[in-house]
Each structure stands twice: as structure tokens, then as C-alpha cells.
C-alpha positions in Angstrom: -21.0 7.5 20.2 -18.1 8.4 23.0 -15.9 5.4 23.7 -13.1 5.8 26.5 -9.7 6.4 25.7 -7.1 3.7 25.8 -3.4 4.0 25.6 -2.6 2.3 22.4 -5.3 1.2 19.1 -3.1 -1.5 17.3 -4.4 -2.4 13.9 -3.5 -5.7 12.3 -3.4 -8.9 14.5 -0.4 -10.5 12.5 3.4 -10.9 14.4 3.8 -7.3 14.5 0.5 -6.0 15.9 0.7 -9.1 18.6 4.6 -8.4 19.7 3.1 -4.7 20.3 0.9 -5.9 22.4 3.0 -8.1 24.5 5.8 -4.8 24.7 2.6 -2.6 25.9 1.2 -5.4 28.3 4.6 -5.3 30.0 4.3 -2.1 31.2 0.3 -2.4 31.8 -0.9 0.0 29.6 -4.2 -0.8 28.0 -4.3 -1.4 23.9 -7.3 -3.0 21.7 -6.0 -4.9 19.0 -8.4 -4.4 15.8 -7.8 -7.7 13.7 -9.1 -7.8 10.5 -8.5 -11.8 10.5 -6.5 -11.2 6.9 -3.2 -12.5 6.9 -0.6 -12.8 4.8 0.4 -16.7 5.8 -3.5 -17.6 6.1 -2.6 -20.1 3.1 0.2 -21.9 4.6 0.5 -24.8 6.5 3.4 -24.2 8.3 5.7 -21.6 9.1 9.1 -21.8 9.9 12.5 -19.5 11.2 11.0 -19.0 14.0 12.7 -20.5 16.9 10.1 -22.5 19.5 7.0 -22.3 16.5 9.5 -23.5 13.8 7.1 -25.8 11.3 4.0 -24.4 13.2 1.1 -23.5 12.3 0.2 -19.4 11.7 -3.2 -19.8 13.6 -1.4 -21.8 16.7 1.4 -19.0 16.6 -1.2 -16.7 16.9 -3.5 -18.4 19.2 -0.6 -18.8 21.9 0.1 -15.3 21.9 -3.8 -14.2 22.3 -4.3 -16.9 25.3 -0.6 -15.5 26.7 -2.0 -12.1 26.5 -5.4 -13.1 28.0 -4.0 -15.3 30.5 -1.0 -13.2 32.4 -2.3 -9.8 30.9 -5.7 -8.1 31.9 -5.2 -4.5 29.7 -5.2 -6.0 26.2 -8.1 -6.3 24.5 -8.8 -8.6 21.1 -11.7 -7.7 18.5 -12.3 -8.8 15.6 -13.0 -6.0 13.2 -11.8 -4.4 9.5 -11.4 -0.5 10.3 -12.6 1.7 7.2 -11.2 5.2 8.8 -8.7 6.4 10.6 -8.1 9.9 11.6 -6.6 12.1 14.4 -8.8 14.9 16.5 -7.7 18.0 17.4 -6.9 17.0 21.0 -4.1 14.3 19.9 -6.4 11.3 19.8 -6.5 8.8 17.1 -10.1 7.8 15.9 -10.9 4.1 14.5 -14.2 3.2 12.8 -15.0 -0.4 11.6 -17.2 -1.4 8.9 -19.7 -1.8 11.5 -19.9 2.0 12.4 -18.0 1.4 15.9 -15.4 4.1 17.1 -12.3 2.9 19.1 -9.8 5.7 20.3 -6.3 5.8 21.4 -3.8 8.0 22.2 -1.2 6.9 20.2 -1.6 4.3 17.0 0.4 1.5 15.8 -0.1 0.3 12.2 0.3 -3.1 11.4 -1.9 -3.9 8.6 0.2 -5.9 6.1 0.8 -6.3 2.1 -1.0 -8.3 0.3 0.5 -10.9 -2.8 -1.2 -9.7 -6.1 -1.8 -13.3 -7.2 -4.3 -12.3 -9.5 -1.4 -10.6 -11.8 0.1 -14.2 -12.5 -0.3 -17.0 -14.7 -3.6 -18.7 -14.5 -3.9 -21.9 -11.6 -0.6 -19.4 -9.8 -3.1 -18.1 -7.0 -4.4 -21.9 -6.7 -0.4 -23.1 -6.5 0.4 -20.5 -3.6 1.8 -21.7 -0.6 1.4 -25.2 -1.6 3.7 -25.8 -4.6 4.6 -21.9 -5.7 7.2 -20.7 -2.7 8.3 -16.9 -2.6 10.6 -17.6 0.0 12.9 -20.4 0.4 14.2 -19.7 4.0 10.0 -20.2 5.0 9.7 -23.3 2.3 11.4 -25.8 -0.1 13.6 -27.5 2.3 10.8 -30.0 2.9 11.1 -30.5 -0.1 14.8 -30.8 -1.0 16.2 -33.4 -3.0 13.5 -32.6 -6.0 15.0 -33.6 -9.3 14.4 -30.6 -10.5 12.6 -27.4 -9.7 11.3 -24.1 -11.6 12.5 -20.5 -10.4 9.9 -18.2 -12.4 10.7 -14.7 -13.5 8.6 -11.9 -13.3 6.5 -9.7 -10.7 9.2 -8.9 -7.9 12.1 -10.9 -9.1 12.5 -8.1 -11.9 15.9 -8.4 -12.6 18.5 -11.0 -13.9 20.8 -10.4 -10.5 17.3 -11.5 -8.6 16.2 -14.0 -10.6 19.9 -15.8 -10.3 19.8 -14.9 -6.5 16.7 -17.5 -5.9 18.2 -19.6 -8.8 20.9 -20.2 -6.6 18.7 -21.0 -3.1 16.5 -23.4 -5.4 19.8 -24.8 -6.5 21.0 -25.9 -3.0 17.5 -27.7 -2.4 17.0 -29.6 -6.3 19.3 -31.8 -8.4 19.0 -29.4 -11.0 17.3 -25.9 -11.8 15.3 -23.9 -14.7 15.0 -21.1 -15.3 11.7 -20.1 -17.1 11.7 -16.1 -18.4 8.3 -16.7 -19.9 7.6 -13.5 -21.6 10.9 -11.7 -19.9 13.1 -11.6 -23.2 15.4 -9.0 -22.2 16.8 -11.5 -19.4 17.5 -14.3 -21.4 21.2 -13.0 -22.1 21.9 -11.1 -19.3 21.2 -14.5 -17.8 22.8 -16.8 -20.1 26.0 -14.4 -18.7 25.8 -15.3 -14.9 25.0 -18.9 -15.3 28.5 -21.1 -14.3 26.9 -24.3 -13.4 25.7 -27.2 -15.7 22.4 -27.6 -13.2 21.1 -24.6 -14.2 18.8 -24.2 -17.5 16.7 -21.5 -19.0 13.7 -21.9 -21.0 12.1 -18.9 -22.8 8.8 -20.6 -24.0 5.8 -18.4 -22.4 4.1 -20.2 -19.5 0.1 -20.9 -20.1 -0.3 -22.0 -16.2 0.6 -23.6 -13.4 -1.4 -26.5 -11.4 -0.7 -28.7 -8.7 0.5 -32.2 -8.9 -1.9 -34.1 -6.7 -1.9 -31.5 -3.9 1.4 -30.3 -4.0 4.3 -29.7 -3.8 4.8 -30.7 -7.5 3.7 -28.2 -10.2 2.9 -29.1 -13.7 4.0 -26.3 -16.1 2.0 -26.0 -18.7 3.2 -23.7 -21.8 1.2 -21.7 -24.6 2.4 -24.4 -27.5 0.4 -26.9 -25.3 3.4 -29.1 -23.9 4.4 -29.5 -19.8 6.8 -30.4 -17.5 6.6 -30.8 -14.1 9.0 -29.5 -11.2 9.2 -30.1 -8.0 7.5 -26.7 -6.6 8.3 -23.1 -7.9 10.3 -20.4 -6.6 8.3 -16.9 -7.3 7.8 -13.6 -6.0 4.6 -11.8 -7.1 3.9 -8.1 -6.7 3.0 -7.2 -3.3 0.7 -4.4 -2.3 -0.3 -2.8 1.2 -3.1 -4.3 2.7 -4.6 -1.0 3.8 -3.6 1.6 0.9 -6.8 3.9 2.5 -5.4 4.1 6.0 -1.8 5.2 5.0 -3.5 8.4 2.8 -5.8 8.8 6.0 -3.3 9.5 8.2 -1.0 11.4 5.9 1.6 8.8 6.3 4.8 9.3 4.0 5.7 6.0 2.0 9.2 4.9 0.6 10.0 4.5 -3.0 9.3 1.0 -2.9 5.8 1.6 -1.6 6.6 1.0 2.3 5.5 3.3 5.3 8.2 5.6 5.8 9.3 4.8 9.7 12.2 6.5 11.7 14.2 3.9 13.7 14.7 2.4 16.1 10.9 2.4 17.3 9.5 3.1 13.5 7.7 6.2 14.2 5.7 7.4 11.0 6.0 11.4 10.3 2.5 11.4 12.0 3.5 12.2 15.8 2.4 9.0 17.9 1.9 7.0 14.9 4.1 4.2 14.7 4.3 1.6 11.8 5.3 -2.0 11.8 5.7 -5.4 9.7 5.5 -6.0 5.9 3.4 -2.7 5.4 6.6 -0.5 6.2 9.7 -2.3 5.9 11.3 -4.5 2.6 12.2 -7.3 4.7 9.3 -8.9 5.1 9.7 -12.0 7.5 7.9 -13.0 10.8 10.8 -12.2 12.8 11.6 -8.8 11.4 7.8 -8.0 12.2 8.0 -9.2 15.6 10.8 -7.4 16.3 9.4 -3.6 15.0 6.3 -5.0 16.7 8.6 -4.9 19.9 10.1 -2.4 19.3 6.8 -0.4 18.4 5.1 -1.2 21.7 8.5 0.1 23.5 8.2 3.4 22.1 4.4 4.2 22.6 5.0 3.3 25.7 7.7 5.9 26.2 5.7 8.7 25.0 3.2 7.6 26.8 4.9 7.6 29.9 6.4 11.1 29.1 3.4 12.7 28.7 2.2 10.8 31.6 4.9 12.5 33.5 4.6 16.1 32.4 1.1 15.8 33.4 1.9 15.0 37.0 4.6 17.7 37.3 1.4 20.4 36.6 
């Protein structure tokens, strides 16, 4: 079924997707935003860092932008759908189709589809904990929640090595009275540790963690080991694994990926090695905050629109 052409297909309706559609907006060209309603914060309460939304929630942040764009902007257009291909046609145009069979084109593309926390790798009740009492960032929470007597930092999935682990160890330290470590079954950093620790609030305990579970509702976590004793902290600083959201759109397109698993982009608009692809937020950079996905959202939007307007140009020179 032939749909007409737009300017941009942005896919992902997170901070970067949304800031992409603002930059296009500004320069009324005409973009559909394809949101798969899957987002990273969807757990959280509150977000924070960013200035005006600070302590907000991710659904009002989100909301304001879609009535901003619907409001003072008439060429953006906001669907709700999960794309299962993408592809490109011999005449330059990319090719959407949703899990309903509908097609969406677009002369240029911007990907902003995500990671995704691999919860299910952790300790049992971890996935339960997230967002509530287990914090993988504590610029976005824990100072809520400063003052704890004591709080966990938990090694494993991204915090990998000893120089990590100690690098949260010290964050968690600035917002608790005192600080352990817990390696559970990461031996090998139980010296190297041991070796970098200078203050008397910080503690390690190797004893394997059974699972987590919230105190009440949170923040408070109660520990619970394999030997069948607990503790209880006042929430837990962890990273899990992360993955992209959509692993089958990246091989799709052909898109080149970074060691650490991130869509290769080329600055300062994060063009992909696909021409008139362009990538944005957590799915193609390692610093993965709202802010940095707003601005390569920006940024995104900016240089579709240049291309656009290039080709735009040569066109009316023929």
C-alpha cells in the first residue's frame, strides 16, 4: 500500500526521538514519530538533571513536548506503533513497517530506539527493586535519599571492574554514613579492592547474594544471602547489562556498531555509515543520560534538515 513521503521517519519517542522532532518542526519540515511506548525510565517516578523537569515525571516530560509539538507545530505527526522492518529502496527512501503491516516512508531516518536493562541477568527480586530501591545512577537518584546509615554498591553486570565499582563506592559514599561493598560471586575483586579502599566508611563483604527485596516500598533493600542471613541498606547502587532495544533494526539497515555495542555515529550530527541515517540516545552513545539524548536528538534533527534542504536546493537549480 503506497503512503506519501515525509521528510523525516523518527523511531523511538524517548528525549532523543522528541528533541528531533522539535529541531525538524523548527524548520517545518514534516516527520512521524513511530513510538513504540517502551522506555527506558517507564519504571521511575521521577527524573531529575534536567533543568525546568528536574524531579518530574517521564510521562509529563514527555507529554509537554507532544502537546508543544501539537500545539505551535502542524508537520509532526505522533503514532503509536513498534516497527518490525526497516529498509531502504533503491530511490533513497527509507521504508518502515509496524507489527500491524502499515508502511511509513521518509527520506531520511533517525534512530532513536534505546537499550534496554537486562534485569533478568541479576539476583532474584533485582528486577522488582529497579528504580525503586536498586539506582544505577546516582546523579538521576539517591540524593532523596541521602543521609541513609548505610547503603550497598553491588558488583557485577556493567560495574565489571574494581576502578568502577570504587567509582560508585565513592558517589554512594557522599550520600550514606557508611558504605559496602558486596562482590557476591566477584572473587577476583576482593583484593584489588581491599587495595583502593582509604576510608574507614567503606566495607566489603564477599558472601554471595541470594536476592534483593524491597523494604516496605522502597527505597530500603533487604539483602538477603545464600547462608540465609540479611541486612538491610538504604537502596543499592548497580549497573546491570544493558542491550539495544532494537538489535533487528541496526542489522536491517546495515548499521556499524562500536565495541561496546553502540551505533557507530559520526559527529557532530551522529550520522550512521548508512547515508541519511542518523542515530541518537542510549542506543548509539556510552553516556547514556536524558540530556546527552536530547542534545544528539537536536542535533539529529539539525542535520536531516540540512541534507534535506541541500537536496531541496539542487533540485530547484535543475
Amino acid at each position: 500500500m503506497a503512503t506519501a513521503v515525509v521528510d523525516t521517519l523518527i523511531i523511538g519517542g524517548g528525549p532523543a526521538g522528541l528533541s528531533a522532532a522539535v529541531a525538524l518542526a523548527r524548520h517545518a519540515h514534516t516527520a512521524i514519530i513511530l513510538d513504540s511506548k517502551a522506555y527506558r525510565n517507564a519504571g521511575v517516578q521521577h527524573m531529575h538533571n534536567v533543568p525546568g523537569f528536574d524531579h518530574a515525571s517521564p510521562a509529563d516530560f514527555r507529554g509537554k513536548v507532544l502537546q508543544d509539538l501539537k500545539q505551535r507545530y502542524h508537520s509532526i505527526e505522533h503514532i503509536a506503533a513498534s516497527i518490525n522492518t526497516l529498509s531502504k529502496r533503491e530511490d533513497g527512501v527509507f521504508e518502515a513497517v509496524d507489527n500491524r503491516g502499515k508502511y511509513y516512508h521518509g527520506r531520511k531516518l533517525i534512530l532513536a530506539t534505546g537499550v534496554r536493562d537486562r534485569l533478568e541477568d541479576e539476583v532474584p527480586g533485582y528486577a522488582e527493586c529497579w528504580g525503586k530501591g536498586v539506582f544505577h545512577c546516582l546523579y538521576c537518584h539517591g540524593y532523596e535519599e541521602r543521609g541513609a546509615d548505610s547503603v550497598g554498591v553491588l558488583a557485577g553486570g556493567q560495574n565489571t571492574t574494581p576502578d568502577m565499582v570504587m567509582h560508585v563506592t565513592k558517589m554512594a559514599k557522599r550520600l550514606a554514613k557508611k558504605v559496602t561493598i558486596y562482590t557476591h560471586r566477584s572473587a577476583e575483586m576482593v583484593e584489588p579492592l581491599r587495595n583502593r579502599i582509604h576510608s574507614s566508611k567503606i566495607s566489603i563483604d564477599t558472601r554471595p547474594v541470594a536476592s534483593l527485596s524491597l523494604v516496605d516500598r522502597g527505597p530500603q533493600v533487604e539483602v538477603t544471602f545464600e547462608d540465609g542471613s540479611s541486612v538491610v541498606e538504604g537502596f543499592i547502587a548497580s549497573h546491570p547489562k544493558v542491550e539495544q532495544h532494537a538489535e533487528h533494526l541496526i542489522r536491517q539497515l546495515g548499521l556499524e556498531t562500536t565495541s561496546g555495542g553502540e551505533i557507530q555515529v559520526q559527529p557532530p550530527f551522529n550520522a550512521t555509515n548508512n547515508p541519511g541515517c542518523f542515530a541518537v540516545g542510549d542506543s548509539a552513545t556510552p553516556f547514556k543520560s536524558v540530556l546527552a539524548a536530547m542534545q544528539a536528538g537536536n542535533f539529529a534533527g539539525v542535520g536531516a534538515a540540512s541534507q534535506l534542504q541541500s537536496e531541496l536546493e539542487e533540485r530547484d537549480l535543475l
